[in-house]
C-alpha positions in Angstrom: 27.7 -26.0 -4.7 24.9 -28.4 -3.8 21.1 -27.9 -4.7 20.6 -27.1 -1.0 23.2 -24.3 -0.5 22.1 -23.1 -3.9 18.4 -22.4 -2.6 19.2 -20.9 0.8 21.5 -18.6 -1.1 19.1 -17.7 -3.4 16.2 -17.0 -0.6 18.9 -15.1 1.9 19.3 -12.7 -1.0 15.3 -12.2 -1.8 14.9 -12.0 1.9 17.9 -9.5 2.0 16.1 -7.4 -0.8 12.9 -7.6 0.4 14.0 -6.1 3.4 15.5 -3.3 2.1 12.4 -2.2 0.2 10.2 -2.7 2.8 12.9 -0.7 4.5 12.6 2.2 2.5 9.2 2.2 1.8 8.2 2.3 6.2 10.6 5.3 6.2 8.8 7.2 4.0 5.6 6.5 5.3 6.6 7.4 9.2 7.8 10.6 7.4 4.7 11.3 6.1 6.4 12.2 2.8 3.7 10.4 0.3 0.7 12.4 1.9 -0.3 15.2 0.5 0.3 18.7 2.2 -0.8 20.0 5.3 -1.5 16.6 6.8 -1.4 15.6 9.8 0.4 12.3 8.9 3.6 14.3 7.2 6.5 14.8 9.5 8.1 17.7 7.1 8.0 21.3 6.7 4.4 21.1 4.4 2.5 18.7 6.9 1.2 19.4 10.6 2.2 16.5 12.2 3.4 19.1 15.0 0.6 20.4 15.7 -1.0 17.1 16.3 1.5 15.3 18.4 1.6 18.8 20.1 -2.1 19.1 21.1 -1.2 14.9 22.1 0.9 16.7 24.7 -2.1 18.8 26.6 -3.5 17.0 29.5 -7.1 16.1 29.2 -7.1 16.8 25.2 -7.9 13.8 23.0 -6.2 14.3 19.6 -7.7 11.5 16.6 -7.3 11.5 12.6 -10.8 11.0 10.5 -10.5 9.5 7.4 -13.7 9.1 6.4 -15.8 11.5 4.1 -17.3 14.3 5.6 -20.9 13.0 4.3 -20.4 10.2 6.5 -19.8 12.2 9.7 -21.8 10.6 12.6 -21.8 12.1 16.2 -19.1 14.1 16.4 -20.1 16.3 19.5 -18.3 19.0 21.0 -14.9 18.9 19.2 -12.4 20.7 17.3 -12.8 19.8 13.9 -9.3 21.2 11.5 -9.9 20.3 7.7 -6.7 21.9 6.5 -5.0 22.5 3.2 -8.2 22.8 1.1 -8.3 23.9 -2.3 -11.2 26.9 -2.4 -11.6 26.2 -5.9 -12.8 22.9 -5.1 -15.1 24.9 -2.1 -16.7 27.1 -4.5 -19.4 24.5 -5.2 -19.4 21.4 -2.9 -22.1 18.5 -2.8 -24.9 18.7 -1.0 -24.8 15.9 1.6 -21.4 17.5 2.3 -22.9 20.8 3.3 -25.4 19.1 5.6 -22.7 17.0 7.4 -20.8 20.3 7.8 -23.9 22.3 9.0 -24.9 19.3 11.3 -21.4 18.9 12.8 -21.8 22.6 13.5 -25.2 23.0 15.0 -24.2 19.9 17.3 -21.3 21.6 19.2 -18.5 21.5 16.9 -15.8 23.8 15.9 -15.3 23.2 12.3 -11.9 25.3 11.1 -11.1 25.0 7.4 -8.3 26.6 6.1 -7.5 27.0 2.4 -3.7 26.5 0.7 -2.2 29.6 -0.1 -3.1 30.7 -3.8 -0.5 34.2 -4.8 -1.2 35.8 -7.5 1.8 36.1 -10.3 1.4 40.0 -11.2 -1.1 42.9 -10.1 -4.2 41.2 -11.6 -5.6 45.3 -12.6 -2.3 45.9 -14.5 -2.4 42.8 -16.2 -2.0 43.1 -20.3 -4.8 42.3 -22.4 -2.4 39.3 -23.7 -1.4 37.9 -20.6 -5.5 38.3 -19.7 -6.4 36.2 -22.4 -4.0 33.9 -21.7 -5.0 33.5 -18.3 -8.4 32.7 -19.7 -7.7 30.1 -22.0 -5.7 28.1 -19.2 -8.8 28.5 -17.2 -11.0 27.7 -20.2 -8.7 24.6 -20.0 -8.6 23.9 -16.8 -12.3 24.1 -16.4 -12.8 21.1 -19.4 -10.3 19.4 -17.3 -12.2 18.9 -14.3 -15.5 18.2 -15.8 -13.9 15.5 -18.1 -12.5 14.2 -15.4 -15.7 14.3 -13.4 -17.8 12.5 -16.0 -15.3 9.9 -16.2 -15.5 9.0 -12.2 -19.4 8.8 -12.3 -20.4 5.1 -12.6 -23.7 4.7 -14.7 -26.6 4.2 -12.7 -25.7 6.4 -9.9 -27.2 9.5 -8.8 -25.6 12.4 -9.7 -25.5 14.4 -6.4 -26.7 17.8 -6.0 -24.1 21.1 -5.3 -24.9 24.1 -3.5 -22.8 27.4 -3.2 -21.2 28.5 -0.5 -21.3 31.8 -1.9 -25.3 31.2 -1.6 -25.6 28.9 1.4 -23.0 30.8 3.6 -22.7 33.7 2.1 -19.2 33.8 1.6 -17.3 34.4 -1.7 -14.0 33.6 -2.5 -11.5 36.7 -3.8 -8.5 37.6 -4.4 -6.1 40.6 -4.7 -3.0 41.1 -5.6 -0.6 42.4 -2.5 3.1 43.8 -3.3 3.7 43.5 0.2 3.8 40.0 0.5 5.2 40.4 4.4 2.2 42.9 5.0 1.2 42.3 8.7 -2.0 40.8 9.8 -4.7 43.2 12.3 -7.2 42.2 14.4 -10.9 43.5 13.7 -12.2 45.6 16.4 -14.6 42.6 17.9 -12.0 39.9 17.7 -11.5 38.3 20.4 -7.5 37.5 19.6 -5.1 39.6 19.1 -3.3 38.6 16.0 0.5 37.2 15.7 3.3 39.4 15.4 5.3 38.2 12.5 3.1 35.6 11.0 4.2 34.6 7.5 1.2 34.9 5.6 1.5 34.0 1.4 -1.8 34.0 0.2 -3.3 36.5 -1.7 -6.8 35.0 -0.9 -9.4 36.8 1.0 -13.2 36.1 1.8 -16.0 38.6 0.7 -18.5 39.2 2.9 -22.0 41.1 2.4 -22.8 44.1 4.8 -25.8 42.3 7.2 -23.4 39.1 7.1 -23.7 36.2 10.4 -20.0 36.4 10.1 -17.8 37.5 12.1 -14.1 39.0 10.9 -11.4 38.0 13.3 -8.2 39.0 11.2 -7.7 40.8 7.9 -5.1 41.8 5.9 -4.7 44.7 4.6 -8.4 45.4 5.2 -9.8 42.2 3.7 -11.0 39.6 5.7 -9.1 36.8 5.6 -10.3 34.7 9.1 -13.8 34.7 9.5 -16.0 33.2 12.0 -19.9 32.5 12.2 -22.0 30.5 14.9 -23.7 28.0 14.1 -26.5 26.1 16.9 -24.2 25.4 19.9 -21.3 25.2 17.8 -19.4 27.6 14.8 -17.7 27.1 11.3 -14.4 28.9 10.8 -12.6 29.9 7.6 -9.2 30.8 7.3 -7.8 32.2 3.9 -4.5 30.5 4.4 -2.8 26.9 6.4 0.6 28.4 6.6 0.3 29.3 10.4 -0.9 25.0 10.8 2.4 23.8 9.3 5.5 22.6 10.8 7.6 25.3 9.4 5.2 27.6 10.7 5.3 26.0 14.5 9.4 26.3 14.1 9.8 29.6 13.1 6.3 31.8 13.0 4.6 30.0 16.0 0.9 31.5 16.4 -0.1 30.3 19.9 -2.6 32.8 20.9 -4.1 31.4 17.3 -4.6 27.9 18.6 -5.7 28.5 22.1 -8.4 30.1 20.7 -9.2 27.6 18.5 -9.0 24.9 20.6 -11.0 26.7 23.9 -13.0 24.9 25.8 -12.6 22.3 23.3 -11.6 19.0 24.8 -11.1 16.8 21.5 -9.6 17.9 18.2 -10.2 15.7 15.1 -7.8 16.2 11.9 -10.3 15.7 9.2 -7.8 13.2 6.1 -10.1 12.8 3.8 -10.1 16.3 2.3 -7.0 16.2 1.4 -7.3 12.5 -0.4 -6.6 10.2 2.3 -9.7 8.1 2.5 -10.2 5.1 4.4 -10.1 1.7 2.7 -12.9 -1.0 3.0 -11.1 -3.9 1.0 -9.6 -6.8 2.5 -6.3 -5.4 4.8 -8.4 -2.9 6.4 -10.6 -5.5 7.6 -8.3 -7.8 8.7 -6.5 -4.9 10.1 -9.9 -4.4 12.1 -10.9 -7.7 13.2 -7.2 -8.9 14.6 -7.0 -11.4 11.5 -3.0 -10.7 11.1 -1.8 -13.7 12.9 -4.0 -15.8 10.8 -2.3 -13.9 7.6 0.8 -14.4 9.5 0.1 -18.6 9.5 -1.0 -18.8 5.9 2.1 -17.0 4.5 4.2 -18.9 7.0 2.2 -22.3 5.6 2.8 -21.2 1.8 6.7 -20.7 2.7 6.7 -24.1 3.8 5.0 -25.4 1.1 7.4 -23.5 -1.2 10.3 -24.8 0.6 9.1 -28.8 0.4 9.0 -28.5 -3.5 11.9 -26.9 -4.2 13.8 -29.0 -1.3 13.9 -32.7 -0.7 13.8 -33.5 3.3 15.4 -36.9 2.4 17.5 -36.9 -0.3 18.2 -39.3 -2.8 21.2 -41.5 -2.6 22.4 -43.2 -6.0 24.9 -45.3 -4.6 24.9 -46.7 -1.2 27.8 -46.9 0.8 27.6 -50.9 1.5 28.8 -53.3 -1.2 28.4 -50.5 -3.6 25.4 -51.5 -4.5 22.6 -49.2 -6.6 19.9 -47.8 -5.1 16.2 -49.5 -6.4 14.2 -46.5 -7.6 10.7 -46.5 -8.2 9.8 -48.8 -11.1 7.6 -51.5 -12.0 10.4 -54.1 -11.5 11.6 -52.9 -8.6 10.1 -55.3 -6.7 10.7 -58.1 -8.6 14.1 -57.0 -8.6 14.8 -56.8 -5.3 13.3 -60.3 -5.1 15.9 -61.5 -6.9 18.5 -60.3 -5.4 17.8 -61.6 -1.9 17.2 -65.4 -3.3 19.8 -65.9 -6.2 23.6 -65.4 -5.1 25.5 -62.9 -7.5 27.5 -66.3 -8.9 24.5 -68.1 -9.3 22.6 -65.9 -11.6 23.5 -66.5 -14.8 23.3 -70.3 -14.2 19.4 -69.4 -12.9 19.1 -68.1 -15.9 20.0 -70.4 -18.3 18.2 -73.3 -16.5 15.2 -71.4 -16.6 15.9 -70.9 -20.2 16.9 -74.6 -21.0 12.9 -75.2 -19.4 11.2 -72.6 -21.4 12.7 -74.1 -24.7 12.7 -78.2 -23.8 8.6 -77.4 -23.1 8.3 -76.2 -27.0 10.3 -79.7 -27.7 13.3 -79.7 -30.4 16.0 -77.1 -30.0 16.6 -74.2 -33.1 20.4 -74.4 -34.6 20.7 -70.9 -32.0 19.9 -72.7 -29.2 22.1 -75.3 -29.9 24.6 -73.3 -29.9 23.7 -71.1 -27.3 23.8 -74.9 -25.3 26.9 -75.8 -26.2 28.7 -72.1 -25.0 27.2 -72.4 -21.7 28.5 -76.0 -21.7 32.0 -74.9 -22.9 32.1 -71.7 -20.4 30.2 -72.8 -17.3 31.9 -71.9 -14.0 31.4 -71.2 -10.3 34.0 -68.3 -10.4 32.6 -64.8 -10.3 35.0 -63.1 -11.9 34.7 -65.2 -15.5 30.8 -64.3 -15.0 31.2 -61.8 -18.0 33.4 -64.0 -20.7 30.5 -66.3 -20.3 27.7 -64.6 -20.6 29.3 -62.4 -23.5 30.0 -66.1 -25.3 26.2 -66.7 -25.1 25.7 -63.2 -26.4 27.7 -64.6 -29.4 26.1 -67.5 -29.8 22.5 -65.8 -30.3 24.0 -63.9 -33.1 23.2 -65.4 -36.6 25.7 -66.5 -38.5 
């Protein structure tokens, strides 16, 4: 197999392999399988890609994904805001320019709705053992040096550290939770609400939100007399917290579909926003992003195509390299300093008529220095003794003047 056939083999197959991963690696990502769950980019039961394609559907609604942080928030007007799948551990204590952002989106018209991942309790926490207690304490003791080593260890040097607030002392809410044995206990409205609340929701979580007596917010559904979706207005707008994202999932839309739930939610609302970053997908400033945002992919399309080519001319030879060539069998001149003078040569001096150049110009070189040596004498007298026209006793001559040179 040629050199040629050798390298388009070889680059079929990379191409061929290439492909494949690529392949793969699209599918998952149109899935939505490598975001996290509860996102709106995830096509399976954990994500809510259903609910967003869904709201797609409704005439006059504008449905959009932000990936930026929620301290960045500029201008989001009246809108349905859905950060889903939080962590309320993480909600606890958040930073301060977060807060603002969230209060700000509020007061300007927005409908902020974060709902929290269902956290179950593994036993009846007030008929725990003292042993399984204090083993629940030391993972949390754990847990707890975790996070802040891992804290430390993001902060750069130099940088600000930013300030937290609590929600428990900004909002007044504070994050609870009891064990239920009735894990398919059903969900009640409050006597204000203004929903009625779904018949056969599936609800997991065993967290719940406690409120003070003279509280701004407003209980919409509990379960089992806890408050577990609250609701508080804010300027023009409201902030809503919802103890579990079950009822936001795809399963949920197949088989427990809440739709008096959303149509509250959304209202009036003309444009929903599925907040991304919460849940760890953040928007990228490096180099694809912005050539992603400025139309530079045909450019990257020419200089990969350029490097391909450039690939291709040193591993391949456009004109190959013929050794022999086809007329008089004759050998290619390659590239050397005598080439020319080679070439030269051959198109003055006849084939038969070399060796007899040769040993004239020989014969001059030597009769210039004036008496001949006892080797050139000899060499003389061969060439005297073999000279001929005929080509083909070219070699027995010039291998008796070989001889000749040779001392004796």
């Amino acid at each position: 197999m040629s050199r040629l056939r050798q390298s388009l083999l070889l680059a079929a197959v990379l191409a061929a392999l290439v492909g494949g991963v690529a392949w793969i690696f699209l599918m998952r990502v149109s899935g939505g399988e490598m975001c996290p769950a509860y996102s709106s980019l995830r096509a399976d039961a954990l994500g809510s890609r259903v609910l967003h394609d869904a709201l797609q559907e409704i005439p006059g609604v504008t449905v959009a994904r932000d990936f930026r942080p929620v301290a960045r928030w500029r201008d989001l007007g009246r809108s349905v805001v859905i950060i889903s799948g939080a962590e309320w551990q993480q909600w606890e204590s958040i930073p301060e320019n977060k807060l603002k952002a969230l209060n700000k989106a509020a007061a300007d018209g927005a409908r902020i709705v974060i709902t929290f991942q269902a956290s179950e309790l593994a036993n009846d926490v007030d008929g725990r053992s003292s042993e399984e207690k204090a083993i629940d304490e030391k993972n949390k003791n754990a847990e707890e040096k975790r996070k802040q080593a891992a804290k430390k260890k993001k902060s750069a040097p130099g940088r600000r550290e930013i300030a937290s607030k609590k929600i428990s002392e900004e909002w007044g809410v504070t994050f609870k939770r009891q064990f239920l044995f009735d894990k398919k206990a059903p969900l009640a409205a409050s006597d204000d609400a203004v929903l009625s609340a779904p018949v056969g929701l599936g609800w997991r979580s065993d967290l719940y939100f406690s409120l003070p007596k003279e509280s701004p917010w407003k209980t919409l559904y509990t379960r089992s007399v806890l408050p577990v979706l609250i609701e508080k207005k804010v300027g023009t707008g409201s902030l809503v917290m919802m103890a579990e994202s079950y009822p936001l999932s795809n399963e949920a839309l197949q088989n427990d579909r809440a739709t008096q739930l959303f149509a509250w939610m959304l209202g009036d609302y003309r444009r929903v926003i599925f907040v991304e970053s919460e849940l760890g997908v953040l928007e990228e400033n490096g180099v694809g992003s912005l050539a992603r945002r400025y139309g530079l992919g045909g450019a990257l399309a020419v200089l990969l195509l350029l490097a391909v080519l450039y690939g291709w001319r040193r591993l391949v030879e456009f004109v190959p390299r013929n050794l022999e060539e086809r007329a008089a069998n004759e050998i290619a001149l390659a590239h050397e300093p005598t080439a020319g003078m080679t070439s030269l040569l051959r198109r003055s001096i006849k084939p038969k008529q070399l060796l007899a150049a040769c040993v004239e110009e020989w014969r001059k070189s030597k009769l210039k220095g004036g008496r001949l040596r006892p080797a050139d004498e000899r060499l003389d007298g061969a060439w005297s003794e073999n000279n001929t026209a005929d080509q083909k006793n070219l070699s027995t001559a010039y291998n008796a003047l070989v001889k000749a040179r040779q001392p004796r």
